[in-house]
C-alpha positions in Angstrom: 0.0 0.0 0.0 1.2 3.6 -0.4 -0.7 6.3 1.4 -1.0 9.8 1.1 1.0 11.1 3.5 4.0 8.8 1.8 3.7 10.1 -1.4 3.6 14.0 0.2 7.1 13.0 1.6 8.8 11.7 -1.1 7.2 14.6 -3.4 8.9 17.2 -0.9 12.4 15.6 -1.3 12.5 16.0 -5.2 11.0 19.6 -4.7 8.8 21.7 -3.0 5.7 21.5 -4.6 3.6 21.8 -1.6 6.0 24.3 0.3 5.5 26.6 -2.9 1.9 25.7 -3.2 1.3 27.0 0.6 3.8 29.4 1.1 4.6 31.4 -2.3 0.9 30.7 -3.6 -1.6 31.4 -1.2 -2.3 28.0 -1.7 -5.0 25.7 0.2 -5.0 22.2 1.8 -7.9 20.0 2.6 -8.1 16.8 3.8 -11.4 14.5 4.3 -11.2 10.8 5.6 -11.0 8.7 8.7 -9.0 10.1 11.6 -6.1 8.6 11.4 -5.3 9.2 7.7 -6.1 13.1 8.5 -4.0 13.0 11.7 -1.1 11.3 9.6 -1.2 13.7 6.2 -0.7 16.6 8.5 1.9 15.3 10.5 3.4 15.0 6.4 2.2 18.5 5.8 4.2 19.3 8.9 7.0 17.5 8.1 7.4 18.7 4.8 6.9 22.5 5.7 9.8 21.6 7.9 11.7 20.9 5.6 11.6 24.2 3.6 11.8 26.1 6.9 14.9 25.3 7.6 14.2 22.3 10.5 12.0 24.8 12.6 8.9 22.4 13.5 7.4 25.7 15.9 7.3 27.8 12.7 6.0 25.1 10.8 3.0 24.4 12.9 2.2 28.2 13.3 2.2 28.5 9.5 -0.2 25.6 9.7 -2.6 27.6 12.6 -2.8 29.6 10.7 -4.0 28.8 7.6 -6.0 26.9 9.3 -7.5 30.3 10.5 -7.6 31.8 7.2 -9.4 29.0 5.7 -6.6 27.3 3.7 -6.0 24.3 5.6 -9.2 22.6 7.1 -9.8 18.0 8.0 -13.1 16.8 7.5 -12.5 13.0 9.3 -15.2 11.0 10.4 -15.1 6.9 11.5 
């Protein structure tokens, strides 16, 4: 099996796709499914924003709040 937050990973190493989508875009992230997929694809957002900001998992998070705040990152999960 490969799962989503996999594939964000790997994605993030060959480039930063996502970081750009997020951070030089104005980009947006959803993510519907069961809980533990949607807890696990943002530990991979998290991960990969990371990564671009230079190993600084506070920053990361807070970029996360708040586009979460702004409307650009939202989880629908259900069981």
């Amino acid at each position: 099996k490969i799962y989503v937050q996999q594939v964000l990973t790997a994605l993030s190493k060959e480039n930063r796709m996502l970081a750009r989508h997020v951070l030089d875009r104005d980009g947006c992230i959803y993510i519907a499914g069961n809980p533990n997929m949607a807890r696990a694809v943002k530990e991979g957002i998290i991960e990969v924003l990371v990564e671009d900001l230079d190993g600084d998992v506070v920053r990361a998070q807070k970029v996360l709040k708040k586009l979460q705040k702004d409307g650009r990152f939202s989880i629908e999960a259900w069981s």
